[in-house]
Biotite code that builds the C-alpha atoms (Angstrom):
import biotite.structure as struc

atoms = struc.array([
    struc.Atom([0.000, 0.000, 0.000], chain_id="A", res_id=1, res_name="UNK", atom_name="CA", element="C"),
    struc.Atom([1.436, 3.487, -1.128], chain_id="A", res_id=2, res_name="UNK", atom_name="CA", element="C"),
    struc.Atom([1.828, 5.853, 1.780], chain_id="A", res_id=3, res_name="UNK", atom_name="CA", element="C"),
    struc.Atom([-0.093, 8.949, 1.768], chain_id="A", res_id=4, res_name="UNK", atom_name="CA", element="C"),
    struc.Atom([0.863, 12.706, 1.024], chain_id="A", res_id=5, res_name="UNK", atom_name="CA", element="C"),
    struc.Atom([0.966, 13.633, 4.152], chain_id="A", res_id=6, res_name="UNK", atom_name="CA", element="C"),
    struc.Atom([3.320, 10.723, 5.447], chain_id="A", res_id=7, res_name="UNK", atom_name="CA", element="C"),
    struc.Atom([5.283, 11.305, 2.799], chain_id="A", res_id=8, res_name="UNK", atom_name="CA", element="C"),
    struc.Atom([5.792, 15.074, 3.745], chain_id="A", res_id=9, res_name="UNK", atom_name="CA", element="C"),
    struc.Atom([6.979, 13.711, 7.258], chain_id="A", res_id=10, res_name="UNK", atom_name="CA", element="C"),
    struc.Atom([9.198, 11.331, 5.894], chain_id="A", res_id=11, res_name="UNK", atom_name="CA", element="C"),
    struc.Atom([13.380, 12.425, 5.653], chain_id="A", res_id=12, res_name="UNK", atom_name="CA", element="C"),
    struc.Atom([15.112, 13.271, 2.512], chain_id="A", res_id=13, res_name="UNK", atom_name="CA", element="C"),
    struc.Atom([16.919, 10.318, 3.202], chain_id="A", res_id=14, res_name="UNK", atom_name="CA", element="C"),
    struc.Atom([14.221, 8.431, 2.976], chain_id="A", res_id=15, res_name="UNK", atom_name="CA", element="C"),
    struc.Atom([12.045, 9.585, 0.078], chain_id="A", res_id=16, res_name="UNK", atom_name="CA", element="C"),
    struc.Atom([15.538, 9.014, -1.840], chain_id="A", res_id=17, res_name="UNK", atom_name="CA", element="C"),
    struc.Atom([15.528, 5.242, -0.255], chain_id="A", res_id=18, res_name="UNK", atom_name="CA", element="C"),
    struc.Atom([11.776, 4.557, -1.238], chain_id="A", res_id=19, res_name="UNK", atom_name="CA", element="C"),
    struc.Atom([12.036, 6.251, -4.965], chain_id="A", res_id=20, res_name="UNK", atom_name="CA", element="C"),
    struc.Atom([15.769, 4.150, -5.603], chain_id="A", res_id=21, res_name="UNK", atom_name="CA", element="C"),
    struc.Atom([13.201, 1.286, -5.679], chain_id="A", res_id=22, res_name="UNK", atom_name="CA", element="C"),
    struc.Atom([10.595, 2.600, -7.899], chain_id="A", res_id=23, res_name="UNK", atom_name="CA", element="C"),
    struc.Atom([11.153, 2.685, -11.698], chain_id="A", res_id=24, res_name="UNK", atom_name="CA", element="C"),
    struc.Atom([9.227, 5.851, -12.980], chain_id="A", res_id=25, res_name="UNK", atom_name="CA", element="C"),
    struc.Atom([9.765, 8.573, -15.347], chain_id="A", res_id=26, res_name="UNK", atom_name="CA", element="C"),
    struc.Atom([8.750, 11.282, -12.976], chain_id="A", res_id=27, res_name="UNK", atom_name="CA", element="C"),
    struc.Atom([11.779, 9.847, -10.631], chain_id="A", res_id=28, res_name="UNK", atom_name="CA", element="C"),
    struc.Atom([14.917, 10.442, -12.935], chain_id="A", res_id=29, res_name="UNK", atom_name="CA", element="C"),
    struc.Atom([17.798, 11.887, -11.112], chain_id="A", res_id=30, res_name="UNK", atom_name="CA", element="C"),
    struc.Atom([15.666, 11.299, -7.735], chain_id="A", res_id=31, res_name="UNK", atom_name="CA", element="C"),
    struc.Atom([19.061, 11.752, -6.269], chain_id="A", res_id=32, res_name="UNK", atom_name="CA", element="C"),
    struc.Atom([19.578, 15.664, -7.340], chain_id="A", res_id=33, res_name="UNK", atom_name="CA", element="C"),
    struc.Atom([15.861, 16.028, -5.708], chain_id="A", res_id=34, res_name="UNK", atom_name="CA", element="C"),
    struc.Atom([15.540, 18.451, -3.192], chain_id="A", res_id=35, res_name="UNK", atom_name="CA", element="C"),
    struc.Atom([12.606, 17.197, -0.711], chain_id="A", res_id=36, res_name="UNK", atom_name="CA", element="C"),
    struc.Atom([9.737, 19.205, -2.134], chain_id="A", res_id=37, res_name="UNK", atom_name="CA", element="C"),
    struc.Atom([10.429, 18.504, -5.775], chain_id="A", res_id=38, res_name="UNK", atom_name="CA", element="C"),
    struc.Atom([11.467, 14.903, -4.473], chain_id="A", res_id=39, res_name="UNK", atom_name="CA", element="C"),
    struc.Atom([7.393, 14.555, -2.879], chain_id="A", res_id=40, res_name="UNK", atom_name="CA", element="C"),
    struc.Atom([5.700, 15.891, -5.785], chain_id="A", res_id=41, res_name="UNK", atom_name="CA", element="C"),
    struc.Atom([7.664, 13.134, -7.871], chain_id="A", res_id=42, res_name="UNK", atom_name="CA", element="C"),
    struc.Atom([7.041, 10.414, -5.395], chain_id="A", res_id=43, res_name="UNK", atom_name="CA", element="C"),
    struc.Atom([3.013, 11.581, -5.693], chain_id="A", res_id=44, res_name="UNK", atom_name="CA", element="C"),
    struc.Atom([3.469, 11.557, -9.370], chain_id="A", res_id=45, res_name="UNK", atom_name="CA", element="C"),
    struc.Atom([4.967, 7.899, -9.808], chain_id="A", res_id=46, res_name="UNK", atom_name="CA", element="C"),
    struc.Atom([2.800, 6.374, -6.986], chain_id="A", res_id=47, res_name="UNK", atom_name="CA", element="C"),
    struc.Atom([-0.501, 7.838, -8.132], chain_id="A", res_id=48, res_name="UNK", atom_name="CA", element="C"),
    struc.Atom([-0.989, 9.858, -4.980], chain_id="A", res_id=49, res_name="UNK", atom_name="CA", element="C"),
    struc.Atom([-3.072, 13.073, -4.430], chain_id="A", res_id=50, res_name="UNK", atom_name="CA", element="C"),
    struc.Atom([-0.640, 16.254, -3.537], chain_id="A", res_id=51, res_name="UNK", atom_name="CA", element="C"),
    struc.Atom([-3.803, 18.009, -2.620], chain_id="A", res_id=52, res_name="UNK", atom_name="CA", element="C"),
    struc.Atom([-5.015, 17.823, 1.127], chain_id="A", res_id=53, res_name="UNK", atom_name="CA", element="C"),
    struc.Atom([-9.078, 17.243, 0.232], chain_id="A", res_id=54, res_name="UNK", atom_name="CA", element="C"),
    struc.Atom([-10.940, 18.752, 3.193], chain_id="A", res_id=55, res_name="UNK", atom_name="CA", element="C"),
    struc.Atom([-14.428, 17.074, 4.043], chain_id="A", res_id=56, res_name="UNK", atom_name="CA", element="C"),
    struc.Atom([-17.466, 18.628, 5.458], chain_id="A", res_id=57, res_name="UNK", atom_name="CA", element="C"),
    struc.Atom([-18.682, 16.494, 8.003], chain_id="A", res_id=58, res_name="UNK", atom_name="CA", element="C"),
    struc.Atom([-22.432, 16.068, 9.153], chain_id="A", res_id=59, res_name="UNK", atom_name="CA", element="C"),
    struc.Atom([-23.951, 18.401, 7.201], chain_id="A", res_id=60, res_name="UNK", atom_name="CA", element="C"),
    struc.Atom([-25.372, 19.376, 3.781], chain_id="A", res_id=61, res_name="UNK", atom_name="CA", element="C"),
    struc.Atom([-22.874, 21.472, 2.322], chain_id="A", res_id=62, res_name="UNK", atom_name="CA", element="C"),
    struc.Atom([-24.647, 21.959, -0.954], chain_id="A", res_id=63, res_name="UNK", atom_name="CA", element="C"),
    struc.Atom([-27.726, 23.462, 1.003], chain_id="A", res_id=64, res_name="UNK", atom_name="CA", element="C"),
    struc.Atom([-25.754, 25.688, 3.219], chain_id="A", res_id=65, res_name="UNK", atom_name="CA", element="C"),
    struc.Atom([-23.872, 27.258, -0.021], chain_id="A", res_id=66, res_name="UNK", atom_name="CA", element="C"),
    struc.Atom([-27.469, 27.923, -1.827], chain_id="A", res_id=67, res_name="UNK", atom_name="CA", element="C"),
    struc.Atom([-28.687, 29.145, 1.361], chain_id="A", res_id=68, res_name="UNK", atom_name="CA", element="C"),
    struc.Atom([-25.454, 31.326, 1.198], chain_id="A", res_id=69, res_name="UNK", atom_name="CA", element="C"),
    struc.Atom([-26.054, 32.266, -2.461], chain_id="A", res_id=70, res_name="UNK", atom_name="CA", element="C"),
    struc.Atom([-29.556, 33.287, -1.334], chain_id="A", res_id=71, res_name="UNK", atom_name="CA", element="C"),
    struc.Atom([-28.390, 35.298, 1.109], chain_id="A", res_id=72, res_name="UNK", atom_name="CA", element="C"),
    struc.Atom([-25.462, 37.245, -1.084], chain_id="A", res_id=73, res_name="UNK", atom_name="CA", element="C"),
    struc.Atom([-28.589, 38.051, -3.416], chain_id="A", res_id=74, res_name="UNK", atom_name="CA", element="C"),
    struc.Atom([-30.598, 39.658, -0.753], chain_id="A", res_id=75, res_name="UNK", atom_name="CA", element="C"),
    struc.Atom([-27.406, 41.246, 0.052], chain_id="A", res_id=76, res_name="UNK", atom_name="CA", element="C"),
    struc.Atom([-26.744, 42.954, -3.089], chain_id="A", res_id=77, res_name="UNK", atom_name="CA", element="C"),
    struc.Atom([-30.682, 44.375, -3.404], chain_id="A", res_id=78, res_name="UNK", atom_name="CA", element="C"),
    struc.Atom([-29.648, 45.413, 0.553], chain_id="A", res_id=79, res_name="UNK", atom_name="CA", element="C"),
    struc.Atom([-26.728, 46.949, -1.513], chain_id="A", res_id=80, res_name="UNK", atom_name="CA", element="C"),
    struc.Atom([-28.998, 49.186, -4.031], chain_id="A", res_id=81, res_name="UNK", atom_name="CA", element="C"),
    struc.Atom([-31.450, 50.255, -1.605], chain_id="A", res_id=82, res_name="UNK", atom_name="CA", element="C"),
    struc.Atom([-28.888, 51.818, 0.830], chain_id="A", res_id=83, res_name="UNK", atom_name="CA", element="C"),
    struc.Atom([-30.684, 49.387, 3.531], chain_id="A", res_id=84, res_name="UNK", atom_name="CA", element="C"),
    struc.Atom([-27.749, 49.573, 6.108], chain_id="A", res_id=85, res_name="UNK", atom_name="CA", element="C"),
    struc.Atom([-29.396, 47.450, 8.625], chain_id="A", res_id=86, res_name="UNK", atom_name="CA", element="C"),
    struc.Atom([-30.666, 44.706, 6.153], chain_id="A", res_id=87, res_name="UNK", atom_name="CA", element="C"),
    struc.Atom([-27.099, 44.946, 4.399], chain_id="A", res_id=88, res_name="UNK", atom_name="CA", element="C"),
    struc.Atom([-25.688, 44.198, 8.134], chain_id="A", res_id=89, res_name="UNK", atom_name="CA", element="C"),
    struc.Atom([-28.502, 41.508, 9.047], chain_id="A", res_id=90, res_name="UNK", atom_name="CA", element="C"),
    struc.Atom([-27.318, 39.404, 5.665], chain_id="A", res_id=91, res_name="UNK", atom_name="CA", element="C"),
    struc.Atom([-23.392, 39.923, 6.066], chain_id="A", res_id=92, res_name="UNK", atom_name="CA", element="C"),
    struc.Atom([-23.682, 38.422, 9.267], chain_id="A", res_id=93, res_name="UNK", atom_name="CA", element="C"),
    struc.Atom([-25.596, 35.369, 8.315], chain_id="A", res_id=94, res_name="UNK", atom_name="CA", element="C"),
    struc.Atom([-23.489, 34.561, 5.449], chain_id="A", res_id=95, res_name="UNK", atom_name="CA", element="C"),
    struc.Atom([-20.909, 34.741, 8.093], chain_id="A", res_id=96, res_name="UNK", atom_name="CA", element="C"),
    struc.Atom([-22.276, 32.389, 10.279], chain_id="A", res_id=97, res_name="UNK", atom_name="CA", element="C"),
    struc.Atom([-22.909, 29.776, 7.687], chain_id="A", res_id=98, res_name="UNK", atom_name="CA", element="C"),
    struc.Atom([-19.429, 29.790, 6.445], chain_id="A", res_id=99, res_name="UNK", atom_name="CA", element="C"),
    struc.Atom([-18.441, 29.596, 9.692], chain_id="A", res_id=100, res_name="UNK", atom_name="CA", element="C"),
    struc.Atom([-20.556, 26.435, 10.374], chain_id="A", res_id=101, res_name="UNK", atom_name="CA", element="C"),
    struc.Atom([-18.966, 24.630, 7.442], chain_id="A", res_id=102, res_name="UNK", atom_name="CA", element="C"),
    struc.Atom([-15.561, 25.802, 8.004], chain_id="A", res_id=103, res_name="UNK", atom_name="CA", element="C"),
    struc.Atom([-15.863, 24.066, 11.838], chain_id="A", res_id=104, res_name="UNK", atom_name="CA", element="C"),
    struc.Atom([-17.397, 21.090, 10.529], chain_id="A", res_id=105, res_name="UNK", atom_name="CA", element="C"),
    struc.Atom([-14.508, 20.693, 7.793], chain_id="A", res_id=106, res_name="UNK", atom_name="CA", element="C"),
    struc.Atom([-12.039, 17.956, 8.514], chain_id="A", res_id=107, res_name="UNK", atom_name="CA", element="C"),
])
């Protein structure tokens, strides 16, 4: 099993060179000149691996929150054209909130 991105970011130099002298891949020519960042990306590249960290949203509906947030930005902007200060505040904040919310419950 191919370790992950993130244990190959804790792994040594030393050690990315030791795992990629036994892989034969394109991406890991001259593994030796690697400095550690370049040497990752490679490793990623040959093993099939993800460089991007995906974040999840755990426990609830994302997709609802952001159209409730999309809602909210449109009542904002006709906030926006009316010069309604207190309606303009009343929406920032609740878009607020809900990013907020999904931002906690990312993981």
């Amino acid at each position: 099993m191919p370790p992950t991105f993130e244990e190959l970011k804790k792994m040594t130099v030393a050690q990315l060179r030791e795992m990629a002298s036994g892989i034969e891949h394109e991406a890991l020519k001259g593994y030796t000149q690697l400095n550690k960042e370049h040497l990752i990306v490679a490793m990623c590249t040959a093993l099939g691996i993800e460089t991007r960290v995906k974040h999840e949203v755990v426990g609830l509906d994302k997709r609802a929150i952001k159209s409730r947030i999309g809602a909210l930005k449109k009542k904002r902007d006709a906030a926006l054209q009316k010069h309604d200060h207190a309606g303009i505040k009343d929406t920032r904040r609740r878009i607020h909130r809900l990013k907020r919310k999904i931002h906690k419950a990312t993981h």
